[in-house]
C-alpha positions as CSV (number, residue, x, y, z in Angstrom):
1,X,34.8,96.6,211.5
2,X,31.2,98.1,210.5
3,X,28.3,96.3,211.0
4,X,25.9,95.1,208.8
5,X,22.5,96.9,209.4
6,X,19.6,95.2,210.5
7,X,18.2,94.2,207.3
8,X,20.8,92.7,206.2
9,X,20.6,90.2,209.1
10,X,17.1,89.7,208.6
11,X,17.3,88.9,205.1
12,X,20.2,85.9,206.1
13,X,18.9,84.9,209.1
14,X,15.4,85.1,208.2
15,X,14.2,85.3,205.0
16,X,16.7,83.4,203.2
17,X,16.2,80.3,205.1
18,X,11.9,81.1,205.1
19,X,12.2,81.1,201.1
20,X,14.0,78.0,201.0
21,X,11.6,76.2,203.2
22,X,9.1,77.4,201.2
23,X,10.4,76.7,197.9
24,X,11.5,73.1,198.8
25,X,8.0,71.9,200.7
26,X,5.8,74.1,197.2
27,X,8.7,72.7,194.6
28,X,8.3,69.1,196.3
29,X,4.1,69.3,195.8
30,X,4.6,71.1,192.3
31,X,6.9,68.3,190.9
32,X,4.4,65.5,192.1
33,X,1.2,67.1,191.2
34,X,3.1,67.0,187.5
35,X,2.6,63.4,187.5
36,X,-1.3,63.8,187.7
37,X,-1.8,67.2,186.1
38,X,-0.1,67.7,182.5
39,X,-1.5,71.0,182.6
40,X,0.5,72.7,185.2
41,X,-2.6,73.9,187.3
42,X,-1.8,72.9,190.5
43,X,1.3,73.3,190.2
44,X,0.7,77.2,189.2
45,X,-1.8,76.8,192.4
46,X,1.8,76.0,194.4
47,X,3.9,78.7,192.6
48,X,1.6,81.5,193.9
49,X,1.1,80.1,197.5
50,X,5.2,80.2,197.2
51,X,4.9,84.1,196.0
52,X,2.3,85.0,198.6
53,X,4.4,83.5,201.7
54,X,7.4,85.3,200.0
55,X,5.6,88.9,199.6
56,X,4.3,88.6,203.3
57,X,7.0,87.3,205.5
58,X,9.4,90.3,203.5
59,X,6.2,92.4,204.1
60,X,5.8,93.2,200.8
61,X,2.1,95.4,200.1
62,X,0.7,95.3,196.3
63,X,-1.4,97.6,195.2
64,X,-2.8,96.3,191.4
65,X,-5.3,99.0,189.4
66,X,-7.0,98.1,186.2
67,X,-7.5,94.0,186.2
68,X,-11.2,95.1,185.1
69,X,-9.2,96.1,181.7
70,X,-8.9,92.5,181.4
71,X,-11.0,89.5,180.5
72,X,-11.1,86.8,183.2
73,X,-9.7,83.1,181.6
74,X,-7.9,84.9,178.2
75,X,-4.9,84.0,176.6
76,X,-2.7,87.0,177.1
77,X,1.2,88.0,176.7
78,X,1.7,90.5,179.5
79,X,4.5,92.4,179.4
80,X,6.4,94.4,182.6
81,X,9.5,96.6,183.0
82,X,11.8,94.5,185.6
83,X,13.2,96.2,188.4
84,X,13.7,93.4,191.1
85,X,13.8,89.8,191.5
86,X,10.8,90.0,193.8
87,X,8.7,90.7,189.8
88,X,8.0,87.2,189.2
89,X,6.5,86.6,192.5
90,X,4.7,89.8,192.6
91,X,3.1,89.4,189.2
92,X,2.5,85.4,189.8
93,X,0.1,86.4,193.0
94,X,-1.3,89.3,191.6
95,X,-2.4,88.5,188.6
96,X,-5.7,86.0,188.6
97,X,-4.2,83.8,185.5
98,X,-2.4,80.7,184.7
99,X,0.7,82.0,183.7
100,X,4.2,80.7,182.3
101,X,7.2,82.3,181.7
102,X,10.4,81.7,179.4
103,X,13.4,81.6,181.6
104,X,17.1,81.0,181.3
105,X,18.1,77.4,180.8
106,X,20.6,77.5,184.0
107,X,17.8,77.9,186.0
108,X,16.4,74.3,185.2
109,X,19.9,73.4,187.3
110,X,18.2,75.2,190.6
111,X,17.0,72.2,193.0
112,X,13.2,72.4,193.4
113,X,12.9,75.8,191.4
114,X,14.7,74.3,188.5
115,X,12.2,70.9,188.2
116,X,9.3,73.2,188.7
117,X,10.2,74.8,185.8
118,X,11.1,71.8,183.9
119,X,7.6,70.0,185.2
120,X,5.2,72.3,184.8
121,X,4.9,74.1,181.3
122,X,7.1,76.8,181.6
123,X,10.0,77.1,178.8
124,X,14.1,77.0,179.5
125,X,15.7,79.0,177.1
126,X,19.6,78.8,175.9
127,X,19.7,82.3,174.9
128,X,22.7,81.9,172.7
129,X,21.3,79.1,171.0
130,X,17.3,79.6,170.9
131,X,15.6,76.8,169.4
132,X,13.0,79.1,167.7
133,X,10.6,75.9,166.3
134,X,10.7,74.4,169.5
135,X,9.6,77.6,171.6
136,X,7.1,78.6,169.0
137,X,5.6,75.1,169.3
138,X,5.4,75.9,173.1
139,X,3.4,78.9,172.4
140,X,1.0,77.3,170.2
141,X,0.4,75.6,172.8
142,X,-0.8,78.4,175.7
143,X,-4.0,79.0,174.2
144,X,-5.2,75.8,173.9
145,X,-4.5,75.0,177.6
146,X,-6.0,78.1,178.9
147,X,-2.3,79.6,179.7
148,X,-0.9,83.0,179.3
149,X,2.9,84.3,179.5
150,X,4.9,87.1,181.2
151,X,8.0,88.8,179.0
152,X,10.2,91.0,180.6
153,X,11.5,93.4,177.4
154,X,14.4,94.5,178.7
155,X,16.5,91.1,179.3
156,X,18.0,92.4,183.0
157,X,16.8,94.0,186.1
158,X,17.1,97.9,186.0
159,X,19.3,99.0,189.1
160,X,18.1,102.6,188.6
161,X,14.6,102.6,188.2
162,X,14.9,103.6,184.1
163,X,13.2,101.6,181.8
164,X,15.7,100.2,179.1
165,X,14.5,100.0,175.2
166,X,12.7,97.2,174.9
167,X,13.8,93.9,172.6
168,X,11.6,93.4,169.8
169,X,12.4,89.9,169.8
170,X,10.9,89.4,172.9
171,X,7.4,90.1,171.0
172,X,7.5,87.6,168.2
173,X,5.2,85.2,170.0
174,X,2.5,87.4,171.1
175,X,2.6,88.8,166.9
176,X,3.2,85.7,165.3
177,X,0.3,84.0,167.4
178,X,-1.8,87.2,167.5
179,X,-2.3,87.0,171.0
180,X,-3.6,90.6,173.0
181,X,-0.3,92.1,174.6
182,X,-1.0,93.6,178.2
183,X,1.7,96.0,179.3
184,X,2.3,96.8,183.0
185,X,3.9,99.2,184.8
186,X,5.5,97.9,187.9
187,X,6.8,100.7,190.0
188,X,9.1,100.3,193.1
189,X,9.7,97.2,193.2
190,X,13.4,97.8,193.1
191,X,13.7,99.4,196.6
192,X,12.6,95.9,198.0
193,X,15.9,94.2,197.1
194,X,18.1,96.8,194.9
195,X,20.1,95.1,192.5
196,X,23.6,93.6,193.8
197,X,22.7,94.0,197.5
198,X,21.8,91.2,200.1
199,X,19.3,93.1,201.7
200,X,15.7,93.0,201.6
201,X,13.2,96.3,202.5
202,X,9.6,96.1,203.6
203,X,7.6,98.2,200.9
204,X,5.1,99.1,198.9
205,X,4.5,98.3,195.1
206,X,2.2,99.6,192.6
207,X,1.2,97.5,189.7
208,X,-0.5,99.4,186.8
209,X,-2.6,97.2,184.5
210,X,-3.0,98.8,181.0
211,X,-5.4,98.4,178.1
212,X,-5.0,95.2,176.0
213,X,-3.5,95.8,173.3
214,X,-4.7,93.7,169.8
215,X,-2.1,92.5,167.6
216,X,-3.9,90.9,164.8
217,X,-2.9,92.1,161.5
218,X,0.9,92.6,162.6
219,X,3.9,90.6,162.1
220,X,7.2,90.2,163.7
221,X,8.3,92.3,161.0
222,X,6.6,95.1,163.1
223,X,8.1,94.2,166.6
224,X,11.3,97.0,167.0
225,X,8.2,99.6,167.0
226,X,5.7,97.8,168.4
227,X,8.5,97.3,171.3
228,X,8.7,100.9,171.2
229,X,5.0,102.0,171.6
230,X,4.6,99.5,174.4
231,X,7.8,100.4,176.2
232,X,6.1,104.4,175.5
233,X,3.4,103.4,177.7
234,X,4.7,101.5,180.6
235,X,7.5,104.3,180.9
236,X,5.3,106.7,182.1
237,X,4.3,105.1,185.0
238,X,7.0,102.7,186.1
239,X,9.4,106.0,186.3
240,X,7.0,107.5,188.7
241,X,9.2,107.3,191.4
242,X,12.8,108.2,190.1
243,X,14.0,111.5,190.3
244,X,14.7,113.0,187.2
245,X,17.9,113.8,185.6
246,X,19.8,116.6,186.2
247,X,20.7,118.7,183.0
248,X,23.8,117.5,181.2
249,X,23.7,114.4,183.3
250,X,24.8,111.1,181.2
């Protein structure tokens, strides 16, 4: 019988049961700060103490170049290629906004997680029956309250490294609303956790922060290539670190 190597022991025994603490003690203070703060603040305060305890006890490093691109307290849709689960919680701690993101509905069903979603100004999402009004509503809403949001183009988590095409529809807000898009390049994120393995890696991540990008005078009718230009962009750096393909290669 083969043994599982160390870090997959560390990730059970350890880690596993670390995050949990941590998400029930930060969900439990997120969910009652709702009652007292409609805006989500705190509790944003709470989701990026729980991504800092994460990226430090998995001895996670970020490196982040060009925040000076952007302007502190803007409305902004950023926009990253997704490589690991460990994304959201390296992007919540490294970026210095108050930010929301649309989600799956079945993760409003996750104990603590879940009602921090539901509580504090995020948006649930039945993807095979979007409520467009509703979500658009929501968005109306982010620059009024000071909030910005985080889009993940490509729907899943890339197990290779490769950037899939992106999905226009996942720029309608930030065209319809004519908020700035920022695009960022995360690169190797994956090697933390790769995809469909219970093991977690020590690493370093690289976060590149590109130019804002202005979006007045477009319209969802312009997303597919807008997708495309953006996705142009983030490629070049988020597939830094994957070897290229061999000739012939599918």
């Amino acid at each position: 019988m083969r043994v599982p190597p160390f870090h997959w022991w560390r990730t059970v025994f350890f880690l596993i049961p670390a995050i949990s603490v941590y998400t029930i003690v930060l969900g439990t203070l997120s969910v009652a700060s709702s009652l007292l703060d409609d805006r989500g603040y705190f509790a944003h305060w709470c989701a990026r103490t729980w991504s800092r305890l994460i990226l430090l006890t998995t001895g996670v490093r970020v490196e982040v170049r060009g925040l000076e691109r952007l302007v502190p307290g803007r409305t902004y849709v950023f926009v990253a290629n997704h490589q690991s689960i460990y994304d959201i919680p390296i992007l919540f701690w490294s970026l210095p906004y108050q930010l929301r993101i649309i989600a799956k509905a079945s993760l409003g069903s996750f104990p603590f997680l879940g009602w921090h979603l539901r509580r504090t100004g995020h948006m649930l999402v039945d993807r095979s029956r979007p409520d467009r009004s509703r979500i658009f509503g929501w968005a109306s809403r982010l620059t009024a309250r000071g909030l910005s949001l985080i889009v993940f183009p490509e729907g899943n988590r890339s197990a290779t490294g490769r950037v899939a095409s992106f999905k226009g529809g996942s720029f309608f807000l930030a065209l319809e609303a004519g908020l700035p898009v920022v695009h960022i390049s995360v690169v190797g994120s994956r090697h933390v956790m790769l995809k469909g393995r219970l093991a977690t890696y020590p690493g370093r991540v690289r976060l590149v922060v590109h130019d804002p990008v202005d979006t007045s005078g477009l319209s969802t009718a312009d997303a597919r290539a807008f997708a495309a230009r953006i996705r142009e962009v983030i490629v070049g750096d988020a597939e830094s670190d994957v070897a290229p393909r061999q000739e012939g290669a599918a």
